[in-house]
N, C-alpha and C positions, 0 to 999 in steps of 0.2 A: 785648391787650384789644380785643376789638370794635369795630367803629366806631358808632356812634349812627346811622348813617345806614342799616347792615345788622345792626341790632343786634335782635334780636324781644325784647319785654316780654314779662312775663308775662300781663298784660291782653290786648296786642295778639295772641299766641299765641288766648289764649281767644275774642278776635273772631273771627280767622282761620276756626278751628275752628269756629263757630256757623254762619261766613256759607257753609260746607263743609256744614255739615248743612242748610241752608236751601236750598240749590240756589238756583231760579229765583227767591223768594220772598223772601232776601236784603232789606232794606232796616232800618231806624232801626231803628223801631218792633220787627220782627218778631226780630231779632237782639239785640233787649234782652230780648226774653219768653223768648227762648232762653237766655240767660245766667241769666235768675230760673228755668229750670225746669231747666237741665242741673244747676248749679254752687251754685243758690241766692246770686247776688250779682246784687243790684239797682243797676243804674245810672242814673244821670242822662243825658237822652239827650244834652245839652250832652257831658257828659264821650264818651258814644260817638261824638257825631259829630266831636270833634275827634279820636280813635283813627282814625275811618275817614280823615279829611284827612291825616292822619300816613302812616298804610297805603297812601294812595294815592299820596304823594308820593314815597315809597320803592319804588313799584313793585309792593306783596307785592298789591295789586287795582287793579280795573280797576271804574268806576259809569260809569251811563250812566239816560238820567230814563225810566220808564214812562210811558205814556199817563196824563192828567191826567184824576180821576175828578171828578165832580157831587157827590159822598159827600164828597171831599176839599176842596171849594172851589173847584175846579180847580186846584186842585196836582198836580204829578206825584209820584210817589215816586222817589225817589236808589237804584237798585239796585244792587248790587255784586255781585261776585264776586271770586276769589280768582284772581289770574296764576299761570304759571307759574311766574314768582319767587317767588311768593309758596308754592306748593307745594315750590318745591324746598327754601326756607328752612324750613317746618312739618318736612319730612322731616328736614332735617341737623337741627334742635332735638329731634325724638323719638331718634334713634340718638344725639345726646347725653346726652341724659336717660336714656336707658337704658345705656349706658356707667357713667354715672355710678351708677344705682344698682344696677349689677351687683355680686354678692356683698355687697350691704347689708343685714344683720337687725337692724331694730328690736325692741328690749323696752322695759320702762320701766326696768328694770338697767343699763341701756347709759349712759343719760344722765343728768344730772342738772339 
């Protein structure tokens, strides 16, 4: 069994992958619109900013704060990106998933 500590959710997979499509642009806000527009699951950003604490403390990214806007309050934005580690674990989770559903055919005869 996995360790919890190197273990990817399924949630945290799908961060991963948004804050991979967002490139430079990465942060809270903008990785949640991505999740409502790729997968259609809306999150609370509570619940994503403790996913990204989680990811960061595992390694799988790496935040660091952008210049703090007049628009913002003067808050910065938390931007992230995705580590190395954190790519290499996206990779080993796709070549398992496809492992797994190698020679798989869904019907609705199949199951019940």
């Amino acid at each position: 069994m996995a360790n919890k500590q190197t273990y990817l959710g399924e949630f945290e997979h799908f961060v991963l992958l948004s804050i991979m499509h967002l490139g430079d642009q990465a942060y809270g806000v903008t990785i949640r619109q991505q999740l409502k527009q790729s997968i259609d699951r809306d999150v609370s950003l509570g619940a994503l900013y403790s996913t990204i604490e989680r990811l960061e403390k595992k390694g799988f990214i790496t935040s660091r704060k952008g210049e703090a806007k007049p628009e913002r309050g003067g808050k910065a934005k938390r931007l992230v990106r995705v580590s190395a580690l954190g790519i290499s674990m996206l990779s080993a989770s796709k070549l398992q998933f496809e492992t797994m559903w190698r020679n798989i055919q869904i019907s609705e005869n199949n199951y019940a």
